[in-house]
ZADO-1210 file (C-alpha; in nm, 4 decimals, padded with zeros to 6 digits):
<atoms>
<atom x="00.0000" y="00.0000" z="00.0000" code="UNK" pos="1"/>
<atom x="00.1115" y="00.3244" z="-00.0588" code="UNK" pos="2"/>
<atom x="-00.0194" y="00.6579" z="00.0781" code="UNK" pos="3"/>
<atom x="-00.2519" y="00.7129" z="-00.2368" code="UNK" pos="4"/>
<atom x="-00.2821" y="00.3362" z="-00.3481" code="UNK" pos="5"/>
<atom x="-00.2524" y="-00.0391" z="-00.3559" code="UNK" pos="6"/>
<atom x="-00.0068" y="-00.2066" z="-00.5340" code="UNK" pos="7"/>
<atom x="00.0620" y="-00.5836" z="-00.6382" code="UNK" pos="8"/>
<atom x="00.3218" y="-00.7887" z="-00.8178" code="UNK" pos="9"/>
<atom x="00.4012" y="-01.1648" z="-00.9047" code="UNK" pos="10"/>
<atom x="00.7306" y="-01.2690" z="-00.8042" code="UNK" pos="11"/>
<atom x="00.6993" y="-01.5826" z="-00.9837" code="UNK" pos="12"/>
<atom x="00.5711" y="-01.3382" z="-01.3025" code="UNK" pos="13"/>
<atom x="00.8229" y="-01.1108" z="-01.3482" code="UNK" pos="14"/>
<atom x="00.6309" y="-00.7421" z="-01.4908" code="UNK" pos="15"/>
<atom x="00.2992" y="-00.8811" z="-01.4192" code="UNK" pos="16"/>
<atom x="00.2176" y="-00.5757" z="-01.1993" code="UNK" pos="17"/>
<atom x="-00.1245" y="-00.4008" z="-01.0667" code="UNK" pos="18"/>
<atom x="-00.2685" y="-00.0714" z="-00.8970" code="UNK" pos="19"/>
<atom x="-00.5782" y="-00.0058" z="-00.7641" code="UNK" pos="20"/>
<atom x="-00.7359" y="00.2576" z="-00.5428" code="UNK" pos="21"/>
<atom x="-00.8852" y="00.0055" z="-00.2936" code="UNK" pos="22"/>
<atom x="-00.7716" y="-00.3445" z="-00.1750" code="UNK" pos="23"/>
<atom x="-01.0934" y="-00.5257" z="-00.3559" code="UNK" pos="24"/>
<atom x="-01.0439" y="-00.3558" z="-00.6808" code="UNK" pos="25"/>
<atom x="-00.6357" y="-00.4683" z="-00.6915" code="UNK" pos="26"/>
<atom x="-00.7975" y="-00.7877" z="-00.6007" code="UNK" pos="27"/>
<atom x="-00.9650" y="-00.7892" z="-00.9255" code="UNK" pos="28"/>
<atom x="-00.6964" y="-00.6346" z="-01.1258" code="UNK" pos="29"/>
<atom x="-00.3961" y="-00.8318" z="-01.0546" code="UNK" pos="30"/>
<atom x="-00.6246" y="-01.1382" z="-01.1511" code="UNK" pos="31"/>
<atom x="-00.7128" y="-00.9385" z="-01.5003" code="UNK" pos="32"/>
<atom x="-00.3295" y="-00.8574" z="-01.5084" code="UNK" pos="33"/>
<atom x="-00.2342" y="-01.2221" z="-01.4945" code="UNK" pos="34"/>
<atom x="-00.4564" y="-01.3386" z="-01.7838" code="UNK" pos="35"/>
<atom x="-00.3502" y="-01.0324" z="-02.0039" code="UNK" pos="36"/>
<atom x="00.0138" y="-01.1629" z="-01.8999" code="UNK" pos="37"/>
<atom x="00.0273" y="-01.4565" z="-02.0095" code="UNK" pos="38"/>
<atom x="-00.1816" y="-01.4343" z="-02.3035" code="UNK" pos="39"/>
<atom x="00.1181" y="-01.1809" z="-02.4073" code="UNK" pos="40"/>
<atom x="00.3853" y="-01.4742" z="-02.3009" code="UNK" pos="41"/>
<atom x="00.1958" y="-01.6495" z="-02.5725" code="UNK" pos="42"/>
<atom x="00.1898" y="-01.4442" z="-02.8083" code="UNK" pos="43"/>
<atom x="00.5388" y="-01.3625" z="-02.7910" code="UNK" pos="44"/>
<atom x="00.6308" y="-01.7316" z="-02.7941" code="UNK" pos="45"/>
<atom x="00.7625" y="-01.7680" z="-02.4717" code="UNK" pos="46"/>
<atom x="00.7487" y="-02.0205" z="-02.2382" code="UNK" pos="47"/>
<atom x="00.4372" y="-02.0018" z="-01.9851" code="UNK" pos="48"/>
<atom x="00.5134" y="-02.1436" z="-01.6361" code="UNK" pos="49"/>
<atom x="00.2004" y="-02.4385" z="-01.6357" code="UNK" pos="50"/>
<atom x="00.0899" y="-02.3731" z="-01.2451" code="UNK" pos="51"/>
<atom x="-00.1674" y="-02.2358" z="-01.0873" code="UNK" pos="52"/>
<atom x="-00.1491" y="-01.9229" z="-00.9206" code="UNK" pos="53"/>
<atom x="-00.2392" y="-01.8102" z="-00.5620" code="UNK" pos="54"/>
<atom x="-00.2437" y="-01.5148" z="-00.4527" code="UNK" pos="55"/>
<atom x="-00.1028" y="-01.3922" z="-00.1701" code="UNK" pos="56"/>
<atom x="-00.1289" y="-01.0500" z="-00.0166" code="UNK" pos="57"/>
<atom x="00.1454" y="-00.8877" z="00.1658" code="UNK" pos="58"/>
<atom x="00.0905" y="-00.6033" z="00.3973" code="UNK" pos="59"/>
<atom x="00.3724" y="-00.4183" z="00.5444" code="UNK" pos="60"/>
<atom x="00.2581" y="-00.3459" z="00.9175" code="UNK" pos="61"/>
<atom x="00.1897" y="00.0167" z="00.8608" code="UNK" pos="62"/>
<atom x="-00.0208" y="-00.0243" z="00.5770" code="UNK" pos="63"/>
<atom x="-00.2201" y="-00.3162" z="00.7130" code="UNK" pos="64"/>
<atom x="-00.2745" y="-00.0993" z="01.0003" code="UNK" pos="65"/>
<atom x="-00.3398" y="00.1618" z="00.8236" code="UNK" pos="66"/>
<atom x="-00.5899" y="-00.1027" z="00.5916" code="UNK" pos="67"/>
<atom x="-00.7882" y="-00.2030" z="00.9105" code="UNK" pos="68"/>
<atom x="-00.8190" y="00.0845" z="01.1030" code="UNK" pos="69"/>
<atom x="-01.2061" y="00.1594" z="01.0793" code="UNK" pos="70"/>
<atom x="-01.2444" y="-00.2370" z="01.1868" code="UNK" pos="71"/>
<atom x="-00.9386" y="-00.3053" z="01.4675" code="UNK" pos="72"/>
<atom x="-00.8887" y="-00.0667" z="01.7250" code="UNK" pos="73"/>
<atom x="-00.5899" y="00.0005" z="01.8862" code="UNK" pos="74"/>
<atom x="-00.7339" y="-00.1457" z="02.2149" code="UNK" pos="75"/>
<atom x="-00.8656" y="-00.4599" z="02.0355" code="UNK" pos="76"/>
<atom x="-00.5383" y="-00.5008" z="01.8685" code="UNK" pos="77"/>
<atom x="-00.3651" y="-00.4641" z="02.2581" code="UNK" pos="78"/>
<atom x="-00.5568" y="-00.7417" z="02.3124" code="UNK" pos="79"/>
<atom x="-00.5679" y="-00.9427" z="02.0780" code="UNK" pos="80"/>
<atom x="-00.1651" y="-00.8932" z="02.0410" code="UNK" pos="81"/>
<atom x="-00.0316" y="-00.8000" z="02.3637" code="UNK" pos="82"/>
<atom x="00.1820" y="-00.5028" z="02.1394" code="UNK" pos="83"/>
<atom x="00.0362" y="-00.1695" z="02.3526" code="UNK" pos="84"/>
<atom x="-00.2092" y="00.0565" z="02.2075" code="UNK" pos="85"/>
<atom x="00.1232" y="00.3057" z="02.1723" code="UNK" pos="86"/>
<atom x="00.3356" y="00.1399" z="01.9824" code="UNK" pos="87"/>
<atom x="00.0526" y="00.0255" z="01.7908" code="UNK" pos="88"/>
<atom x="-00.0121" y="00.3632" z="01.6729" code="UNK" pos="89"/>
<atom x="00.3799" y="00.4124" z="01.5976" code="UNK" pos="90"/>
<atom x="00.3725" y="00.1131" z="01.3939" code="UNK" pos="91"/>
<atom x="00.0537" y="00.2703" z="01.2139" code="UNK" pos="92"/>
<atom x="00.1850" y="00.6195" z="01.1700" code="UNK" pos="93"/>
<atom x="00.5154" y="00.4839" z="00.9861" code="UNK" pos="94"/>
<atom x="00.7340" y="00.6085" z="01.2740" code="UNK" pos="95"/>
<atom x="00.8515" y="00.3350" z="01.4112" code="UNK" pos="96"/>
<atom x="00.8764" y="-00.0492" z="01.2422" code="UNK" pos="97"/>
<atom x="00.8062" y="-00.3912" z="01.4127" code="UNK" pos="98"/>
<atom x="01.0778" y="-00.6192" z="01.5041" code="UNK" pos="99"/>
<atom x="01.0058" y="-00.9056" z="01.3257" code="UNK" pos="100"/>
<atom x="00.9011" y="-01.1066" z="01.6224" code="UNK" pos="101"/>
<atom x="00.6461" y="-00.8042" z="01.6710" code="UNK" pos="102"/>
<atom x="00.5248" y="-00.8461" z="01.3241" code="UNK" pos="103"/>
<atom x="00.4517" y="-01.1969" z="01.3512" code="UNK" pos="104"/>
<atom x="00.2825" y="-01.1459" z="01.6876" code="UNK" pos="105"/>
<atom x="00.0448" y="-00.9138" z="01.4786" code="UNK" pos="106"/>
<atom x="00.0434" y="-01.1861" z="01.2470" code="UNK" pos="107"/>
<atom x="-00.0407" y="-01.4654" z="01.4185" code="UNK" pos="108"/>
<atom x="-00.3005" y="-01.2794" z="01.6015" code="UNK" pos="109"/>
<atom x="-00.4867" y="-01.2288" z="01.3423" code="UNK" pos="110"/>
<atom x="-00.4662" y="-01.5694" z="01.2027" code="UNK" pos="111"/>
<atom x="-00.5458" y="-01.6769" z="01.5492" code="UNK" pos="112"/>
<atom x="-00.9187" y="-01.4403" z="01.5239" code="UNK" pos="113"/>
<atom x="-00.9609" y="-01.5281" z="01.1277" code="UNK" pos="114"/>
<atom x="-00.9566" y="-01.9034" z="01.2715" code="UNK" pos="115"/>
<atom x="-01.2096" y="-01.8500" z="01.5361" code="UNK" pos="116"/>
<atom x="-01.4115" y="-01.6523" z="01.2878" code="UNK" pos="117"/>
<atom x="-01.4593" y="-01.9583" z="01.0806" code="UNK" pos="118"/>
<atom x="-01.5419" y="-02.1695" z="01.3525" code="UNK" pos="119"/>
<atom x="-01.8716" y="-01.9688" z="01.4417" code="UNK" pos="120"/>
<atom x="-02.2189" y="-02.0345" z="01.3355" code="UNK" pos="121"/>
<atom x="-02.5094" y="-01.8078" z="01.3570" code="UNK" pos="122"/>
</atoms>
């Protein structure tokens, strides 16, 4: 994420890149980009790597902080992490970056909830 825009690219796809303004519309982009990719790989004649592709979406901690802040507070986040509200927000604001054990607390926190989430029935 950048401060006016998503961005995605394929490592395995090297120039198969995307922008969007939100998350769900880069969603749907870098999946248009990686048809219109290939289909130039095979026009060009080159060879097309025969795999599927799944996406994965990277978020730096600031900007999936940034991403969910009208969803996680900083106090839910505190307790769902055990990171304080504080250096929460420094991580947010950009002024200050995780160690990577921090990062993967955030992580694996939020793995931890997604999990739950998809336990529960209504």
């Amino acid at each position: 994420m950048t401060d006016n825009n998503y961005s995605a690219y394929l490592e395995r796809l090297p120039g198969c890149v995307s922008t969007a303004s939100t998350f769900a519309e880069l969603k749907r982009n870098i999946s248009e980009a990686i048809e219109f990719h290939l289909e130039g790989m095979r026009e060009e004649g080159d060879v097309v790597p025969l795999a599927e592709y799944e996406l994965v979406y990277r978020f730096d901690p600031e900007s999936l902080l940034r991403h969910y802040n009208g969803i996680f507070t900083h106090a839910a986040l505190q307790r769902l992490t055990g990171i304080n509200q504080r250096q929460l927000q420094r991580y947010a604001s950009g002024n200050s970056k995780p160690l990577d054990r921090q990062a993967k607390k955030i992580s694996t926190a939020l793995h931890h909830l997604g999990e739950e989430l998809l336990a529960v029935e209504l």
